[in-house]
C-alpha positions as CSV (number, residue, x, y, z in Angstrom):
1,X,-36.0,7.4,8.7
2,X,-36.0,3.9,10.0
3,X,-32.6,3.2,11.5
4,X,-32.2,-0.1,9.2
5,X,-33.0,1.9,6.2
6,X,-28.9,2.5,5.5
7,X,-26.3,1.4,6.2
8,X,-22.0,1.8,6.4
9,X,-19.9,-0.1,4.3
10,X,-16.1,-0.7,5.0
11,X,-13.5,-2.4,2.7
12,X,-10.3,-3.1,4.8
13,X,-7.4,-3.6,3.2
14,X,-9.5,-5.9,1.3
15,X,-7.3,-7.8,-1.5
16,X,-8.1,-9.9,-4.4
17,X,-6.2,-11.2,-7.1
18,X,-8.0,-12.4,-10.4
19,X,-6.0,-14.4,-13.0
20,X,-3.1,-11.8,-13.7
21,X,-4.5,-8.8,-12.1
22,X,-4.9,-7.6,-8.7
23,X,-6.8,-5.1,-6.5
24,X,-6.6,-3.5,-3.0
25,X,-9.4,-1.9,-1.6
26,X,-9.0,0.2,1.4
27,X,-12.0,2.5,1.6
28,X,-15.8,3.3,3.2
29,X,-18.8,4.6,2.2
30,X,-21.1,6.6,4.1
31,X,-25.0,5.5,5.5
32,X,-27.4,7.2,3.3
33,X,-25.5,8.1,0.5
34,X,-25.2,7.5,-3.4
35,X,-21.7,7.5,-4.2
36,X,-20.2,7.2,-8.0
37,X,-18.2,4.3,-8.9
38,X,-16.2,5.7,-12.0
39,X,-12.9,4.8,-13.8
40,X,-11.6,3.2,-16.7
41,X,-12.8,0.0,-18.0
42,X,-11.5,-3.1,-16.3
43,X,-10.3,-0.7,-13.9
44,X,-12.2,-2.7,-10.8
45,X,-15.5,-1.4,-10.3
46,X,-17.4,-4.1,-10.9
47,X,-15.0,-6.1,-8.5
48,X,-15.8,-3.5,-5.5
49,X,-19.0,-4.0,-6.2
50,X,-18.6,-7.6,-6.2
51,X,-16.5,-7.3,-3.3
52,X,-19.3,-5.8,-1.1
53,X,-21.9,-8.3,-2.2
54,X,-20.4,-11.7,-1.5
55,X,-19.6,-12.4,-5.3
56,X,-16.3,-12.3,-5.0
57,X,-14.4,-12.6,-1.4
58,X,-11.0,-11.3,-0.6
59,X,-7.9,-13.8,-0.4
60,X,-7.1,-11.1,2.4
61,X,-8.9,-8.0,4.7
62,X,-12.8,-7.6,5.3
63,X,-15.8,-6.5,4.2
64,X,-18.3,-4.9,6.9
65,X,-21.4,-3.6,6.6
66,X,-23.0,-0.9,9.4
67,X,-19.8,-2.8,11.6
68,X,-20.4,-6.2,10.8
69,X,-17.9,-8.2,9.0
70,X,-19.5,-9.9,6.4
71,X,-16.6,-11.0,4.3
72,X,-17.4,-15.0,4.7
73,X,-20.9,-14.6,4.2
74,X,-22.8,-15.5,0.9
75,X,-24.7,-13.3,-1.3
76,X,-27.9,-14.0,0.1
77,X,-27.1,-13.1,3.7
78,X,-25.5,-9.4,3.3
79,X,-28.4,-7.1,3.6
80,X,-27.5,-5.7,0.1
81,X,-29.7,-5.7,-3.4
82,X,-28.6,-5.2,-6.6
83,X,-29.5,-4.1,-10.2
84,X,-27.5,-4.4,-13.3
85,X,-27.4,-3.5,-17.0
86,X,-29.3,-6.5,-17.9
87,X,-31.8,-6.7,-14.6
88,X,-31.3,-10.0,-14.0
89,X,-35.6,-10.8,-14.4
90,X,-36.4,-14.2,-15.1
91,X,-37.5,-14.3,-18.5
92,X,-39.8,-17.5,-18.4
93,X,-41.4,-15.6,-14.7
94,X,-44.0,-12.9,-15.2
95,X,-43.0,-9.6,-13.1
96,X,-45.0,-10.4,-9.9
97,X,-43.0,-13.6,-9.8
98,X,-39.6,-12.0,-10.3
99,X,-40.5,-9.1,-7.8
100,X,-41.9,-11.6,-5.1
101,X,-38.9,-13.8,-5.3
102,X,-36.9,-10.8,-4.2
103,X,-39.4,-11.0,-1.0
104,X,-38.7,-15.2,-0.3
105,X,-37.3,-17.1,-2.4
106,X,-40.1,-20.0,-2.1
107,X,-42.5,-17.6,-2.7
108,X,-44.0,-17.3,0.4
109,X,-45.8,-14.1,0.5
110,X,-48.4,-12.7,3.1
111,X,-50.8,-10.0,1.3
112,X,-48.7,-7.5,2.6
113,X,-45.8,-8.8,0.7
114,X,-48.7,-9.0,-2.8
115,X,-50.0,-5.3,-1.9
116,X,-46.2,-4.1,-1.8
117,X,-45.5,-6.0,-4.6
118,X,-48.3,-4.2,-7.0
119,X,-47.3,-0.6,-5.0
120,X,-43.7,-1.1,-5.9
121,X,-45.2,-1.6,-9.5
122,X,-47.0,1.3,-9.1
123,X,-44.3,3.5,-8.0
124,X,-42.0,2.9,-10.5
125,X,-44.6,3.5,-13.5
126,X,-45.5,-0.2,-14.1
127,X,-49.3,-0.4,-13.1
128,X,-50.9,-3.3,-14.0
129,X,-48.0,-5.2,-14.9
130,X,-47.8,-8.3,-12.6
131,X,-48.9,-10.4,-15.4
132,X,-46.4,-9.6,-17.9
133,X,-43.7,-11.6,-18.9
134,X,-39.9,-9.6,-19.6
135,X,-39.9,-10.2,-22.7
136,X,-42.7,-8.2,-23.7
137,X,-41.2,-5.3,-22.2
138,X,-39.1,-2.8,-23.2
139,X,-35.3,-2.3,-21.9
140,X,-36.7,0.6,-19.7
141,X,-39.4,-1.1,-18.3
142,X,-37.1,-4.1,-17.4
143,X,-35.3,-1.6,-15.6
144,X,-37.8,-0.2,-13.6
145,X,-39.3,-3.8,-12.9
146,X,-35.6,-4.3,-11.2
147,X,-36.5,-1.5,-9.2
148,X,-39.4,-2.6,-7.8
149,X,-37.7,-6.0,-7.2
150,X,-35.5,-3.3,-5.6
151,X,-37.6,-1.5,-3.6
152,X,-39.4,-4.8,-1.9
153,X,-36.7,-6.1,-0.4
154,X,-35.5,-3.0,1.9
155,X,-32.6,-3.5,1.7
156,X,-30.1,-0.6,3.4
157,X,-27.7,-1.6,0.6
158,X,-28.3,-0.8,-3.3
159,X,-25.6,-1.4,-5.6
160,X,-26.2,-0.7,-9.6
161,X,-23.7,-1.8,-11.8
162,X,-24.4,0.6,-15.5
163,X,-28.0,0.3,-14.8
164,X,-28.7,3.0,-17.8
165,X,-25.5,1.9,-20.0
166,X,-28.5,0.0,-22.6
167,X,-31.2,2.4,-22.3
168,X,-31.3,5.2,-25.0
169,X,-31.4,8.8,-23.9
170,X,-35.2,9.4,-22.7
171,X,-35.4,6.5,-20.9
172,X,-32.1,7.2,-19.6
173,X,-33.0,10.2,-18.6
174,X,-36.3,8.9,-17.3
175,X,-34.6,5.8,-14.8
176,X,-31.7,8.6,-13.5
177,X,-35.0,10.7,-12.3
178,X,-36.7,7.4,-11.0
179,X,-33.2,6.3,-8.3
180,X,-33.1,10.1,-7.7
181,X,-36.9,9.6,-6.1
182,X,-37.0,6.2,-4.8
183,X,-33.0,7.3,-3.2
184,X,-35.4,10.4,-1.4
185,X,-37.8,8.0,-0.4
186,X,-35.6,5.3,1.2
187,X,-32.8,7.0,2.1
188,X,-30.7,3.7,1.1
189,X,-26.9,3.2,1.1
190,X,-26.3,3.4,-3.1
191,X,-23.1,2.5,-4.7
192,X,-23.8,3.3,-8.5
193,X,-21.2,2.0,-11.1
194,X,-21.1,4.3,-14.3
195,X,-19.3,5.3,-16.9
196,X,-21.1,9.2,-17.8
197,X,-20.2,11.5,-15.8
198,X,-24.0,13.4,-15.9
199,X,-25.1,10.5,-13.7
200,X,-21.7,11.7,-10.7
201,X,-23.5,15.3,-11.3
202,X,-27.2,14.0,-11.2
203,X,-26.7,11.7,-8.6
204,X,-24.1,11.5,-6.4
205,X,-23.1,12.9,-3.1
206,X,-19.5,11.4,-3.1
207,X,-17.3,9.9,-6.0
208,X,-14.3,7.1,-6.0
209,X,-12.5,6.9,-8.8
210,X,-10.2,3.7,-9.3
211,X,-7.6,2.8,-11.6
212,X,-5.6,-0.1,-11.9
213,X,-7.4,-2.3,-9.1
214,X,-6.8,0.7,-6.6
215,X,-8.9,4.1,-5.1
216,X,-7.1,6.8,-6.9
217,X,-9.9,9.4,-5.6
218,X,-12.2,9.2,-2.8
219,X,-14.2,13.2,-2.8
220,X,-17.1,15.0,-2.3
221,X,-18.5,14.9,-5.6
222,X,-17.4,18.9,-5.8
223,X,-14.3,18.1,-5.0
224,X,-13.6,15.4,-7.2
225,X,-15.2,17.7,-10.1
226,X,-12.3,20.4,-9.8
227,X,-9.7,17.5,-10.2
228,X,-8.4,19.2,-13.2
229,X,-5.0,18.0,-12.2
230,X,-5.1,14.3,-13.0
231,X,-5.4,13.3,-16.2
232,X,-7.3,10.3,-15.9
233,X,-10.0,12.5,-14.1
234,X,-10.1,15.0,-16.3
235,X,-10.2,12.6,-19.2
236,X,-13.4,11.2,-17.4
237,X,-15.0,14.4,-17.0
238,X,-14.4,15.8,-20.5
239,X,-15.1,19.0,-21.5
240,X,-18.9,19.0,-21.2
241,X,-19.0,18.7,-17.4
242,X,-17.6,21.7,-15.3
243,X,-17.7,22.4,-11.7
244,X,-20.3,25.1,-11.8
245,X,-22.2,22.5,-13.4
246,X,-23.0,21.1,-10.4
247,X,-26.3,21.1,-8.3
């Protein structure tokens, strides 16, 4: 693995108030792995998230990425990518445009940057597809057009906030398959916001919980799975997911 292919992130005693509500994050995430963002709604994962990208910055603490404090630095200079519910693709752009702006934003591409561009189409089922414009697509392959846009940028950081939440259940099931392989193949740093908890037993390696602006849990995703004792958790989990459940 290339040694810029992950990284560490690090929230320290990073603090944030928004309107009436506030958050503290004191917490880091390890190189290489996917980790579950889970809680209650409007509990602050999106915030975290935002916190780590340069969409929001704390009023106090830091944000660092693999040791670099990068708390004053703008989206588009933290080595991070992300993908949300609604992809973000430009709906008047056909997908070659929306993946090669990922590359430079002038659109300045080499024909390395337009072979990867058509591979990174290939790769996540979308062959062909340069030409098309989003909204002759369907949610899922919206989705895995954001991964391409994804995958070009190599980027050590990946954050997903509900990527799956719109899709319906095969192409749910279909996209949690697709950042399980392109996870193997790039060995990125993933922070994955979610609210099922078959994606924290699909996917992750490591879980944080929040609640009320603040890390309640930070585990080993089997860890965090026999934390029958707290309500919230367990409330989470349900009664479909079980330890034994897990891979």
């Amino acid at each position: 693995m290339h040694p810029d292919a992950s990284a560490t992130i690090e929230l320290q005693d990073a603090r944030l108030i928004l309107g009436s509500r506030r958050f503290h994050f004191d917490c880091g995430f390890e190189r290489g792995r996917i980790t579950a963002i889970v809680g209650p709604s409007g509990s602050g994962k999106s915030t975290l998230l935002n916190l780590v990208s340069g969409f929001e910055r704390p009023e106090s603490g830091g944000v660092l990425i693999d040791g670099v404090d990068v708390t004053e630095r703008a989206p588009a200079e933290r080595p991070v990518s992300l993908i949300f519910q609604d992809n973000n693709l430009f709906s008047h752009l056909d997908l070659f445009t929306n993946i090669g702006l990922g590359i430079h934003p002038a659109m300045r591409l080499s024909a390395a940057d337009r072979k990867a561009i058509s591979d990174a189409l290939v790769r996540v089922g979308l062959p062909g597809y340069e030409r098309r414009l989003p909204g002759s697509l369907s949610g899922g392959e919206r989705q895995r057009a954001a991964f391409a846009r994804a995958l070009v940028r190599h980027r050590p950081v990946l954050l997903l906030d509900e990527p799956f939440a719109a899709l319906d259940p095969g192409l749910r099931a279909a996209m949690v398959e697709l950042l399980a392989d392109l996870h193997a193949e790039t060995r990125a740093t993933i922070l994955l916001v979610t609210h099922d908890p078959r994606d924290v037993v699909r996917l992750a390696d490591r879980v944080v919980f929040i609640e009320d602006g603040r890390v309640l849990v930070a585990a080993e995703k089997g860890l965090f799975l026999e934390r029958r004792d707290l309500t919230v958790v367990r409330d989470f989990l349900g009664e479909t997911v079980l330890p034994e459940q897990s891979p």
